[in-house]
CHARMM internal coordinates of N, CA and C (Angstrom, degrees):
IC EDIT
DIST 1 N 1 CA 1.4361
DIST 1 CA 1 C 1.5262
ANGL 1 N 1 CA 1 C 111.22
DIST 1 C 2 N 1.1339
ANGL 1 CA 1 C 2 N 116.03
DIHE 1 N 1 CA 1 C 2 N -33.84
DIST 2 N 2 CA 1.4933
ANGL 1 C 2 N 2 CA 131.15
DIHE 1 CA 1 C 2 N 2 CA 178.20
DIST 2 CA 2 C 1.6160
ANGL 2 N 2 CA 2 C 95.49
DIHE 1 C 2 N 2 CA 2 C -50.94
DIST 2 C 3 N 1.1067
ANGL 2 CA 2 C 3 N 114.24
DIHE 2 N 2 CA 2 C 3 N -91.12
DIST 3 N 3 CA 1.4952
ANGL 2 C 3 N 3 CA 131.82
DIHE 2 CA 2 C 3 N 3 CA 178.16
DIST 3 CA 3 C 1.7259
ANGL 3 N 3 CA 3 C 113.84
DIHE 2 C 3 N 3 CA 3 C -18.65
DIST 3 C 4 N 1.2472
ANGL 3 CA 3 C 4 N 111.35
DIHE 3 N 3 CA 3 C 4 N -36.58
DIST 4 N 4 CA 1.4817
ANGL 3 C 4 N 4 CA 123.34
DIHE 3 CA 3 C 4 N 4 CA -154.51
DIST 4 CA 4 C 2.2513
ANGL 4 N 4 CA 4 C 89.21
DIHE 3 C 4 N 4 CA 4 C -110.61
DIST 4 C 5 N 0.8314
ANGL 4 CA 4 C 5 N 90.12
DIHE 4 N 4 CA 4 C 5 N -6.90
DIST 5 N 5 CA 1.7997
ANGL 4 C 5 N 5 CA 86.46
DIHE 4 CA 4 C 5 N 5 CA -167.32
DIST 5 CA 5 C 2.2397
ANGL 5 N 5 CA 5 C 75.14
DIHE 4 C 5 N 5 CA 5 C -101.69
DIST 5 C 6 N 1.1022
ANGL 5 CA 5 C 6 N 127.28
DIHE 5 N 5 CA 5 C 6 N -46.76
DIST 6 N 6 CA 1.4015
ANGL 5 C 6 N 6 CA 143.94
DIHE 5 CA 5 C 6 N 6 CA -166.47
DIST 6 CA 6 C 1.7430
ANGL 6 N 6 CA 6 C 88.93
DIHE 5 C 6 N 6 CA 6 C -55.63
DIST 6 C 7 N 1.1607
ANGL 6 CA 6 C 7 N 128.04
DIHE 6 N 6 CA 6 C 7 N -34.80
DIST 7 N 7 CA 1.4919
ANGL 6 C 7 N 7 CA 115.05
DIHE 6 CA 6 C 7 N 7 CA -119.44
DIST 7 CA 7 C 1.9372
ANGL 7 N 7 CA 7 C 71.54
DIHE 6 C 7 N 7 CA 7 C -118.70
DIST 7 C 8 N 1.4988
ANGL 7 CA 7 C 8 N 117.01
DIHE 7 N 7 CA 7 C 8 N 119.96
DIST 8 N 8 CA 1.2497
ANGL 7 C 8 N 8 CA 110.94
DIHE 7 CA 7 C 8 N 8 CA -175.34
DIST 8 CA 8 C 1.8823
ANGL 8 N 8 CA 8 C 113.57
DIHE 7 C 8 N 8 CA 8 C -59.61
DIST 8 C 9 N 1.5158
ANGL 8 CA 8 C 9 N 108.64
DIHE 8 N 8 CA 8 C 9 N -42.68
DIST 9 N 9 CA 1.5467
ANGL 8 C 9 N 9 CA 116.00
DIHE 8 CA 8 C 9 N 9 CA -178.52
DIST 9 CA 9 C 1.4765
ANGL 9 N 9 CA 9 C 105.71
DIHE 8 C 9 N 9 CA 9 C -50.25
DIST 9 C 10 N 1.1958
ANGL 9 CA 9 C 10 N 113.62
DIHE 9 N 9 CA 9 C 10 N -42.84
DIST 10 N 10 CA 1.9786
ANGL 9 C 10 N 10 CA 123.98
DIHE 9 CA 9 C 10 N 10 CA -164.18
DIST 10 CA 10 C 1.2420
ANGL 10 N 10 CA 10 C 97.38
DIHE 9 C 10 N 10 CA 10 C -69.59
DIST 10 C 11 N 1.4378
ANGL 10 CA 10 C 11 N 117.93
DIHE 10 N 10 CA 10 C 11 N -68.26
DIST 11 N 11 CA 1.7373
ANGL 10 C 11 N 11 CA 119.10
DIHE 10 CA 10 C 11 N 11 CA -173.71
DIST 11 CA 11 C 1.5775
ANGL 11 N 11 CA 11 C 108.70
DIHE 10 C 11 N 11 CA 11 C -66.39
DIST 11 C 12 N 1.3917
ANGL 11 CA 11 C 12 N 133.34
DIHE 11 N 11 CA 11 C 12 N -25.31
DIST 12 N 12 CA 1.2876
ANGL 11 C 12 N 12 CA 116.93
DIHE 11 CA 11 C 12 N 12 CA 151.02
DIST 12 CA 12 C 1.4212
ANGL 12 N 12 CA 12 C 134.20
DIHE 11 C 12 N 12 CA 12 C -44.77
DIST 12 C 13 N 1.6563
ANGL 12 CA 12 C 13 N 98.71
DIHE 12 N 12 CA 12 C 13 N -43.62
DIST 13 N 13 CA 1.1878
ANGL 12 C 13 N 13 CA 93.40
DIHE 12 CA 12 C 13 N 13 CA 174.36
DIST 13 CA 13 C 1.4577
ANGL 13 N 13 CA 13 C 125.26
DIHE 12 C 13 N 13 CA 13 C -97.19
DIST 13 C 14 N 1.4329
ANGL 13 CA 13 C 14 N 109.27
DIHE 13 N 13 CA 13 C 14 N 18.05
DIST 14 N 14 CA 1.5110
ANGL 13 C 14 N 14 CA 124.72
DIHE 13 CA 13 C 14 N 14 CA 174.28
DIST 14 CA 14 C 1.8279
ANGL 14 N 14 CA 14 C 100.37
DIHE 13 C 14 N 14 CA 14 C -84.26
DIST 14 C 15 N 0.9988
ANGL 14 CA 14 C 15 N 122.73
DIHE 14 N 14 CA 14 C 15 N -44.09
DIST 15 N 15 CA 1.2403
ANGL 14 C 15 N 15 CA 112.13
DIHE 14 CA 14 C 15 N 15 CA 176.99
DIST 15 CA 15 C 1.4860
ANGL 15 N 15 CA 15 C 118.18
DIHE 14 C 15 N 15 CA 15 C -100.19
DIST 15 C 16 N 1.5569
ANGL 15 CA 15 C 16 N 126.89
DIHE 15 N 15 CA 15 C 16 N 32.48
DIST 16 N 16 CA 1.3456
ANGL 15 C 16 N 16 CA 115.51
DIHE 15 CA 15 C 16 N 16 CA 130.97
DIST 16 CA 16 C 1.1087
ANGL 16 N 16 CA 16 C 146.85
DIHE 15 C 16 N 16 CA 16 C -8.29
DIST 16 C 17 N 1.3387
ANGL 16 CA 16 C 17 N 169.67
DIHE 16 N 16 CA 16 C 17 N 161.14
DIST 17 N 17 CA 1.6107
ANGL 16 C 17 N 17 CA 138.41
DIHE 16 CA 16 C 17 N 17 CA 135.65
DIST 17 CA 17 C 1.2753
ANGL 17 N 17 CA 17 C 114.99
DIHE 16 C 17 N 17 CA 17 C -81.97
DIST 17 C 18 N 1.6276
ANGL 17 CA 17 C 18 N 125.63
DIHE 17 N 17 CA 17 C 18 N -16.49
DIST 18 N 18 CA 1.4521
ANGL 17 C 18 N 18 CA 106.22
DIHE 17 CA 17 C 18 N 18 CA 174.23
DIST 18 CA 18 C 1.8629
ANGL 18 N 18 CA 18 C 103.37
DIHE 17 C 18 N 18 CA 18 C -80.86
DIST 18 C 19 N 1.0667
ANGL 18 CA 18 C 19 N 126.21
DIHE 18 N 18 CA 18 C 19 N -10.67
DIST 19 N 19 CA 1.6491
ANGL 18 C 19 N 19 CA 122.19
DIHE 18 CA 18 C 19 N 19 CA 159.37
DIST 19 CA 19 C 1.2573
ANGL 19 N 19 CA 19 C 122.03
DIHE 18 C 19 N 19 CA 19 C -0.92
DIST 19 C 20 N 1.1264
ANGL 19 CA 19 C 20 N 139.22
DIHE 19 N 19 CA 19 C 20 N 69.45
DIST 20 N 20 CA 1.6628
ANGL 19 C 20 N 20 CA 138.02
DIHE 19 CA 19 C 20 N 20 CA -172.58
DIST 20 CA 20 C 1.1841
ANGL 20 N 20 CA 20 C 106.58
DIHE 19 C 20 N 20 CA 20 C -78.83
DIST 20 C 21 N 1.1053
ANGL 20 CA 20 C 21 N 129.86
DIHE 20 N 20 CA 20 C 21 N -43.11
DIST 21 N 21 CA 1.6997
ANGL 20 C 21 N 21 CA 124.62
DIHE 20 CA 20 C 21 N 21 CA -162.24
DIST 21 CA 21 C 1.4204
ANGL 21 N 21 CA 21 C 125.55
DIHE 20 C 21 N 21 CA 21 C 170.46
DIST 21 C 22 N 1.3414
ANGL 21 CA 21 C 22 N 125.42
DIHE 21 N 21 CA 21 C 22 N 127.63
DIST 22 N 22 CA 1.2365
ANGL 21 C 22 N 22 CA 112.86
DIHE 21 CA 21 C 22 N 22 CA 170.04
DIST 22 CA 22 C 1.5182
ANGL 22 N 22 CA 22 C 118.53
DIHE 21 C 22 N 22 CA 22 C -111.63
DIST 22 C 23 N 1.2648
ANGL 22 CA 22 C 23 N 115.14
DIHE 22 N 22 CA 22 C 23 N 151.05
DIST 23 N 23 CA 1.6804
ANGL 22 C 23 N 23 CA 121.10
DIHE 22 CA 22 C 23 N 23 CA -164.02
DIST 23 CA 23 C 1.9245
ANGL 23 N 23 CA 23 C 95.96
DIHE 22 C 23 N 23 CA 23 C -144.02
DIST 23 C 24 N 1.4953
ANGL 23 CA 23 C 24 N 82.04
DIHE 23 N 23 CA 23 C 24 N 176.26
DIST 24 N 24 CA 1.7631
ANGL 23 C 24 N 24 CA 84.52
DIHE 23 CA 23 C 24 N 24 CA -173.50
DIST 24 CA 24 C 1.8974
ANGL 24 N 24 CA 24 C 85.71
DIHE 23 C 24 N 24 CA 24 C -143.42
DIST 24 C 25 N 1.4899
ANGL 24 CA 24 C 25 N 115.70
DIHE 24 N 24 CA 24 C 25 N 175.64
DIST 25 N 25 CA 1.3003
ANGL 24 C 25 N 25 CA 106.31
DIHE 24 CA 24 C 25 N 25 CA 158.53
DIST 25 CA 25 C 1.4789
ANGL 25 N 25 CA 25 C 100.53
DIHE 24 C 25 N 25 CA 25 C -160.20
DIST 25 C 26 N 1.2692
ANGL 25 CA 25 C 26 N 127.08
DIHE 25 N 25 CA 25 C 26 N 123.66
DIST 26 N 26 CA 1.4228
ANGL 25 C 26 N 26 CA 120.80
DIHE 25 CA 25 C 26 N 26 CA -176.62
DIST 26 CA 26 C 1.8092
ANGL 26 N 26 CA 26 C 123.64
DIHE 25 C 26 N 26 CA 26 C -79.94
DIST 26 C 27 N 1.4759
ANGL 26 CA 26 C 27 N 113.03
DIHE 26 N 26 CA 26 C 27 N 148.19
DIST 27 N 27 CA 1.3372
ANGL 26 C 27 N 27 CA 108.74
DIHE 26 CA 26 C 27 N 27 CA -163.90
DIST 27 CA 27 C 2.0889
ANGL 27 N 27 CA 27 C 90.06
DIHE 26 C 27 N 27 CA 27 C -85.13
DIST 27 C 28 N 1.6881
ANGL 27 CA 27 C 28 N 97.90
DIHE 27 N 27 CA 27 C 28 N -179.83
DIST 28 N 28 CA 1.4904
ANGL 27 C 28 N 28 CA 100.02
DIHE 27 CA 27 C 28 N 28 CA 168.19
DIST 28 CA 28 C 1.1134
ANGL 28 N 28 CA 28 C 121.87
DIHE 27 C 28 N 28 CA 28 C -73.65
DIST 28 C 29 N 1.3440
ANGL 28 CA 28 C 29 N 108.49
DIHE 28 N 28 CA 28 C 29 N -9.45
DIST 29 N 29 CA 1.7029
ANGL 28 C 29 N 29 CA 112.19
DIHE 28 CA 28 C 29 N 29 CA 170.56
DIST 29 CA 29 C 0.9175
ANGL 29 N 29 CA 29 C 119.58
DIHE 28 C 29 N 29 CA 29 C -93.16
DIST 29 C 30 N 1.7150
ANGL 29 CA 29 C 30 N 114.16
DIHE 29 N 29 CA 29 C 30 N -12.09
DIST 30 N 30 CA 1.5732
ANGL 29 C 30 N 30 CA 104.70
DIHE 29 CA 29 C 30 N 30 CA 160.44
DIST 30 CA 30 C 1.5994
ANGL 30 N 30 CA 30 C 114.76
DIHE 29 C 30 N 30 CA 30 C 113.58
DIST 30 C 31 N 1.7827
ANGL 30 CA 30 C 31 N 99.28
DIHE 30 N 30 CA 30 C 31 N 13.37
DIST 31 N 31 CA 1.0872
ANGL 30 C 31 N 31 CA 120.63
DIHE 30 CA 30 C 31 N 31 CA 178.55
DIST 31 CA 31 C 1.4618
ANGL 31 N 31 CA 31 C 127.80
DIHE 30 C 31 N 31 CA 31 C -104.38
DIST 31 C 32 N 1.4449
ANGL 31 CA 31 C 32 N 118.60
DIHE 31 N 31 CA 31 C 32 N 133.76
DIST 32 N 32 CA 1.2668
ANGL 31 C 32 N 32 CA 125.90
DIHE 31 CA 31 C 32 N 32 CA -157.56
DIST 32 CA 32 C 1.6261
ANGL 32 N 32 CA 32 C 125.56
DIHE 31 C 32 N 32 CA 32 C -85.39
DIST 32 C 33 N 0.9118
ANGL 32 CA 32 C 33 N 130.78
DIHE 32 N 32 CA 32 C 33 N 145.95
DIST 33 N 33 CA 1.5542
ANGL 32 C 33 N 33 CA 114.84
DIHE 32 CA 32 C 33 N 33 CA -159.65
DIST 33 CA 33 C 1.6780
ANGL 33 N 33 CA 33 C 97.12
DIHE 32 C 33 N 33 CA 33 C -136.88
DIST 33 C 34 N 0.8473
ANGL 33 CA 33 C 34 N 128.52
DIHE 33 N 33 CA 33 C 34 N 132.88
DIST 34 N 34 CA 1.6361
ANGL 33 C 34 N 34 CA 113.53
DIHE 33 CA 33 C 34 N 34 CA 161.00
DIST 34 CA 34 C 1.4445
ANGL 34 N 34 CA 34 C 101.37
DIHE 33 C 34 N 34 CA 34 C -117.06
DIST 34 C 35 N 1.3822
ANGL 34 CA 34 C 35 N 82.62
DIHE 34 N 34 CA 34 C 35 N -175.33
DIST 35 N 35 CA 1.8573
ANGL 34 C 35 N 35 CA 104.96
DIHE 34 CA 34 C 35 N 35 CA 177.94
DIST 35 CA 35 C 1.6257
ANGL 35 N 35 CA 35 C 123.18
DIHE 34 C 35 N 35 CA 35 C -169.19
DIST 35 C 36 N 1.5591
ANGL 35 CA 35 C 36 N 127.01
DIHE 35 N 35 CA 35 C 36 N 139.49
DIST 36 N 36 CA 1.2425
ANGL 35 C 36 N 36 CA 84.85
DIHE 35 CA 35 C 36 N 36 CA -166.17
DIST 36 CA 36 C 1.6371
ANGL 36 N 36 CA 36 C 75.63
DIHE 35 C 36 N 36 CA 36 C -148.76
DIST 36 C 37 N 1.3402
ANGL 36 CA 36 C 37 N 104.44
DIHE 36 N 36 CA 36 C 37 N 135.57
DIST 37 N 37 CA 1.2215
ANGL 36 C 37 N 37 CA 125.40
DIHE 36 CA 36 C 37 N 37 CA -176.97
DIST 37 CA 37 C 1.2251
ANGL 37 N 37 CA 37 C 132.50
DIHE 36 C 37 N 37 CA 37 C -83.22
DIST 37 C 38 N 1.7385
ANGL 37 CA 37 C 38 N 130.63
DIHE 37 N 37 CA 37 C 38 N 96.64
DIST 38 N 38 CA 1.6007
ANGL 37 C 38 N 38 CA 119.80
DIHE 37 CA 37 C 38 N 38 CA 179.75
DIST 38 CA 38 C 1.5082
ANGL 38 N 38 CA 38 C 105.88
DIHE 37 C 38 N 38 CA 38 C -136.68
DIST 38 C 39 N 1.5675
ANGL 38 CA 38 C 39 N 97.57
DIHE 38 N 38 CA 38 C 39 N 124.62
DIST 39 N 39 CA 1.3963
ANGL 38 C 39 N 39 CA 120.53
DIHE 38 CA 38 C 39 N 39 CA 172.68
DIST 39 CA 39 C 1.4390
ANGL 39 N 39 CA 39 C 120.58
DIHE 38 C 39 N 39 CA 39 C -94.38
DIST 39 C 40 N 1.3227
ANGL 39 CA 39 C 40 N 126.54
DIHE 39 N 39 CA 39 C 40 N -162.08
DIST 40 N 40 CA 1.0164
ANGL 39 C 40 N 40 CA 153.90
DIHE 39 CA 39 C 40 N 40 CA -177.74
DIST 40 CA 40 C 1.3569
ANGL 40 N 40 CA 40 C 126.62
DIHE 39 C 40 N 40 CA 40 C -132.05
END
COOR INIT
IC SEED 1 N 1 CA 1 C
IC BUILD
Protein backbone atom coordinates (compact mmCIF):
# COMPACT_ATOMS: atom_id res chain seq x y z
CA UNK A 1 0.00 0.00 0.00
CA UNK A 2 2.94 2.19 0.76
CA UNK A 3 4.29 1.86 -2.77
CA UNK A 4 0.85 2.39 -4.46
CA UNK A 5 -0.21 5.51 -2.05
CA UNK A 6 3.89 6.69 -3.24
CA UNK A 7 3.15 6.07 -6.83
CA UNK A 8 1.26 9.40 -8.11
CA UNK A 9 -0.93 7.23 -11.01
CA UNK A 10 -2.03 4.54 -8.05
CA UNK A 11 -3.08 7.17 -5.40
CA UNK A 12 -4.82 9.07 -8.17
CA UNK A 13 -6.55 6.42 -8.85
CA UNK A 14 -7.10 5.53 -5.19
CA UNK A 15 -9.19 8.48 -4.74
CA UNK A 16 -11.58 8.07 -7.58
CA UNK A 17 -15.18 7.89 -6.30
CA UNK A 18 -16.05 4.72 -7.97
CA UNK A 19 -12.87 3.31 -5.66
CA UNK A 20 -14.41 0.21 -4.01
CA UNK A 21 -11.59 -1.42 -2.40
CA UNK A 22 -8.27 -2.53 -2.32
CA UNK A 23 -7.17 -6.16 -1.27
CA UNK A 24 -4.01 -8.21 -1.78
CA UNK A 25 -3.93 -12.16 -1.67
CA UNK A 26 -0.75 -14.10 -1.20
CA UNK A 27 0.41 -17.02 -3.52
CA UNK A 28 1.88 -20.52 -1.79
CA UNK A 29 5.06 -19.29 -2.65
CA UNK A 30 4.55 -16.43 -0.88
CA UNK A 31 3.77 -14.11 -3.53
CA UNK A 32 1.84 -10.99 -3.38
CA UNK A 33 -0.88 -10.01 -5.69
CA UNK A 34 -2.99 -6.91 -5.38
CA UNK A 35 -6.01 -5.60 -6.92
CA UNK A 36 -7.88 -2.65 -6.69
CA UNK A 37 -11.31 -2.21 -7.55
CA UNK A 38 -13.13 0.91 -9.40
CA UNK A 39 -16.53 0.96 -10.76
CA UNK A 40 -19.06 3.05 -11.90
Amino acid sequence: MAQWRASPQHASNMRLPGCKGVAYAVSRSGRYYWAMEIAQ
